[in-house]
C-alpha positions in Angstrom: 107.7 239.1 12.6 105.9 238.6 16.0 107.3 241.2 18.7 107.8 239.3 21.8 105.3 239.6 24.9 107.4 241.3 26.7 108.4 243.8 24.2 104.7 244.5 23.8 104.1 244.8 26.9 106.6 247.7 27.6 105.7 249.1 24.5 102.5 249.3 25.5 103.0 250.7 29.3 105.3 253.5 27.8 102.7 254.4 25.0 99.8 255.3 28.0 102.8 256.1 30.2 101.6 254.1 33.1 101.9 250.6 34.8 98.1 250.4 35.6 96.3 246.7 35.4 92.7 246.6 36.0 91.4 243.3 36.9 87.9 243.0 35.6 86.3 240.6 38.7 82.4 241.8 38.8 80.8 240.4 41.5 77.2 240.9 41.6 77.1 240.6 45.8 79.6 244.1 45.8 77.9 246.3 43.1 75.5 249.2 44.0 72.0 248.0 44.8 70.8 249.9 41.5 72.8 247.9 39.5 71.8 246.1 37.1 73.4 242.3 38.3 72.1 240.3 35.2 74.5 238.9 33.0 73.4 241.5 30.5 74.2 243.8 33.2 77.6 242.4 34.5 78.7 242.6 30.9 77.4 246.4 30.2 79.2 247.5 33.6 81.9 245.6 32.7 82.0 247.8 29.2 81.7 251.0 30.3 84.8 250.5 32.5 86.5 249.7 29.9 85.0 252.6 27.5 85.8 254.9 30.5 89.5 254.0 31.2 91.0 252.6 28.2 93.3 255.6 27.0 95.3 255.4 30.2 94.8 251.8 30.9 97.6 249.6 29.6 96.3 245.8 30.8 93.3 244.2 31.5 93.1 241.4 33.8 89.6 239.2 33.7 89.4 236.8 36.5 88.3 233.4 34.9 86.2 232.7 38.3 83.8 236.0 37.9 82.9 234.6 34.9 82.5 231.3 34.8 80.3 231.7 37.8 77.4 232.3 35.1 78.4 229.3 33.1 78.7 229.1 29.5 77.2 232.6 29.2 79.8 233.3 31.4 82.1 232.0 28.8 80.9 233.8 25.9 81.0 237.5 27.7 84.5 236.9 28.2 85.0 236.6 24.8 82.8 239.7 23.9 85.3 241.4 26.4 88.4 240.5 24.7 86.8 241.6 21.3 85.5 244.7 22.8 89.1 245.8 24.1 90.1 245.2 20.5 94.1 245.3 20.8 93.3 248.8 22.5 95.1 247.3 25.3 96.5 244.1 26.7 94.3 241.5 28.1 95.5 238.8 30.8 93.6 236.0 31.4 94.0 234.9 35.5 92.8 231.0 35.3 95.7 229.7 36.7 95.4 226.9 34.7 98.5 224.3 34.4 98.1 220.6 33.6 99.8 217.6 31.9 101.3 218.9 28.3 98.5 217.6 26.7 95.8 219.4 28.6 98.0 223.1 28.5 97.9 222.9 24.9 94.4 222.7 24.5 93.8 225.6 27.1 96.5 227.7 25.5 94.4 227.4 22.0 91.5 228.0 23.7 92.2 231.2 26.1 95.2 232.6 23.8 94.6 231.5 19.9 90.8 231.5 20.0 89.7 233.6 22.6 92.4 236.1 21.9 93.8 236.9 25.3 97.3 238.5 24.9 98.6 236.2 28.1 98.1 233.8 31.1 98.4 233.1 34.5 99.4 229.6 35.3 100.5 227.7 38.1 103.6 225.9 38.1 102.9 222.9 40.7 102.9 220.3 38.0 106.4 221.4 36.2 107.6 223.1 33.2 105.8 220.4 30.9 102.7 221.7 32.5 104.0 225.5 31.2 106.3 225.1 28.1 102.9 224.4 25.8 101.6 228.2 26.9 104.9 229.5 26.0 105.4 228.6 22.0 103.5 231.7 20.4 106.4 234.7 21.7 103.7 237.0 21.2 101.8 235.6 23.9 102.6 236.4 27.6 102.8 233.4 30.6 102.6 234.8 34.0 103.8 232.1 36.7 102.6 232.0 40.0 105.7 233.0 41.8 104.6 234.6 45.3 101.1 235.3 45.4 99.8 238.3 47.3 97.1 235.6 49.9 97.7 235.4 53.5 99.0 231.8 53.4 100.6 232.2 50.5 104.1 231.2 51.8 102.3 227.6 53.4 103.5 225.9 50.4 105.9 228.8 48.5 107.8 229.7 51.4 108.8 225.7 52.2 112.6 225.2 51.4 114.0 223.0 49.1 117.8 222.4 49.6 117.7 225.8 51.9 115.8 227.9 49.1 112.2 228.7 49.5 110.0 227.1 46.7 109.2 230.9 45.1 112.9 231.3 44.3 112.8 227.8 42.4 109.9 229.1 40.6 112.1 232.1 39.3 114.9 230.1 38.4 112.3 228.2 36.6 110.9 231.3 34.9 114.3 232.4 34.1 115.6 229.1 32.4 112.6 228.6 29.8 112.3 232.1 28.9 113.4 231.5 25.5 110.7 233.6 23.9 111.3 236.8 25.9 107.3 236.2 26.8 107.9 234.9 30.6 107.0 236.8 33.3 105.6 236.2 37.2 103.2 236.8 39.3 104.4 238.4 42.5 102.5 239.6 45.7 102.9 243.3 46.5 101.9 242.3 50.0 105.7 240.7 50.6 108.1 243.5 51.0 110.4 241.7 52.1 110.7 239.1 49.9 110.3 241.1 46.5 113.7 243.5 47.3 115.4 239.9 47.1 113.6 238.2 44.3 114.2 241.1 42.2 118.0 240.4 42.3 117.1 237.3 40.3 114.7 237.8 37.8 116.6 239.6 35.8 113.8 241.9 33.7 111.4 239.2 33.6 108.0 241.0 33.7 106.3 241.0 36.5 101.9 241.1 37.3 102.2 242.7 41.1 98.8 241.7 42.6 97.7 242.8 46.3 97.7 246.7 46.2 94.6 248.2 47.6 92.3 245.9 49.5 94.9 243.4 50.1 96.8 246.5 51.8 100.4 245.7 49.3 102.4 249.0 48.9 102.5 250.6 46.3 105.5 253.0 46.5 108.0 249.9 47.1 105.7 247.6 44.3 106.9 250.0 41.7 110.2 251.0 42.4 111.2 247.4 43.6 109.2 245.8 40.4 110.4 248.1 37.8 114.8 247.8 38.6 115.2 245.6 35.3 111.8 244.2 34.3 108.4 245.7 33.6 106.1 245.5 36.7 102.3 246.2 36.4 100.6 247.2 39.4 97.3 245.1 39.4 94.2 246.8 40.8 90.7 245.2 41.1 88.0 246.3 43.8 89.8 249.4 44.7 88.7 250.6 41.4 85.7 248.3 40.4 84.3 249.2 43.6 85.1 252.8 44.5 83.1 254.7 46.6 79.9 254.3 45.7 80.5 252.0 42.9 79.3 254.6 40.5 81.1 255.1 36.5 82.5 258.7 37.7 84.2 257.1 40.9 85.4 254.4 39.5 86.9 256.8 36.8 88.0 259.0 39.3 89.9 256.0 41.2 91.4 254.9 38.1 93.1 258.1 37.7 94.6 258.8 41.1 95.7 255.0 40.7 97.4 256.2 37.7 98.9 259.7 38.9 100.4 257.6 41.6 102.1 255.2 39.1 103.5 258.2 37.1 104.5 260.1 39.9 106.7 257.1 40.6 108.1 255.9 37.4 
């Protein structure tokens, strides 16, 4: 029998003993000038963060964009990603994809059945027929876009519908078609205010915390606020990708203190 998603995924966090999420985002324009920015390049740097991090590092997160940027070559790198990880860890695919029913299915058996990736992020403008088709397979996670961690962000989220802001109808959402126990959300660590009250109704839904580091989200309350019923993982991408000088020993090195942090607050 399949364990569910979200059982994995907690499984997985307390195995490493840590809530870390590395997204995997190489962008040619921010690496060192000695780096090798090829696609043969991207895809060895890529590698070695993943050779040099994966015994603490529970979750991977490729960005779709990063990749697809290179076109189908792109394409194909992601996959030799997914089989490089090799179940050593969980791999989330952010490409906020969401379309009619029809058009989810096919991406969900592309990105999750023959890709491989353990879950997705998706975006929930277009209704639960545009989610329910990622959501049949229990061992595969969906991550809605709940309250993203961008500056206007709350243009469209925050807007209220019958007095409650669109984010909290996305939970209630979440909450009602998580028949699967695979459901989680995506939720900005760069809205203090407004995770403390969205926790009170997610009831242990998972949650993919983006925004800490560059985006200046903060930590501290990300993981104690995230991690009251649910599973939170603490998404970091060019705060580690991009560490000092951007080489392998401080991007290691960042990695680490990202994850002492974690612990020290679990």
């Amino acid at each position: 029998m399949k364990l569910a998603f979200n059982k994995r995924l907690r499984q997985i966090c307390s195995k490493k003993s840590n809530l870390l999420c590395i997204g995997l985002d190489p962008d040619p324009d921010k690496m060192p000038v000695r780096q090798d920015k090829s696609i043969l390049g991207v895809e060895s740097f890529i590698k070695d963060v993943i050779a040099s991090t994966i015994d603490i590092c529970p979750v991977y997160k490729p960005n779709f964009a990063f990749y697809e940027r290179f076109g189908s070559k792109g394409y194909a790198m992601l996959e030799k990603i997914v089989d490089f990880i090799n179940g050593r860890a969980l791999v989330i695919a952010d490409a906020k994809r969401g379309d009619i029913g029809n058009s989810s299915k096919q991406y969900a058996i592309a990105i999750l059945n023959k890709m491989g990736c353990d879950a997705i992020t998706v975006s929930p403008y277009m209704g639960r027929d545009s989610i329910l088709p990622f959501t049949s397979d229990s061992s595969k996670g969906v991550f809605i876009l709940g309250l993203t961690s961008n500056t206007s962000a709350l243009e469209f989220q925050g807007l209220s519908a019958n007095g409650v802001p669109i984010y909290e109808k996305v939970c209630e959402l979440a909450l009602e078609i998580n028949k699967n126990n695979n459901i989680g959300l995506v939720i900005g660590a760069t809205h203090n205010n407004e995770i403390k009250k969205i926790r009170t109704k997610t009831q242990g839904l998972s949650w993919l915390i983006p925004g800490i580091g560059n985006q200046g989200g903060d930590l501290d309350n990300a993981v104690k606020v995230s991690n009251h019923n649910g599973i939170g993982i603490i998404n970091v991408s060019r705060s580690i990708l991009y560490a000092g000088s951007g080489s392998l020993n401080d991007i290691i090195d960042s990695a680490h203190k990202y994850t002492k942090k974690i612990r020290d607050l679990m």
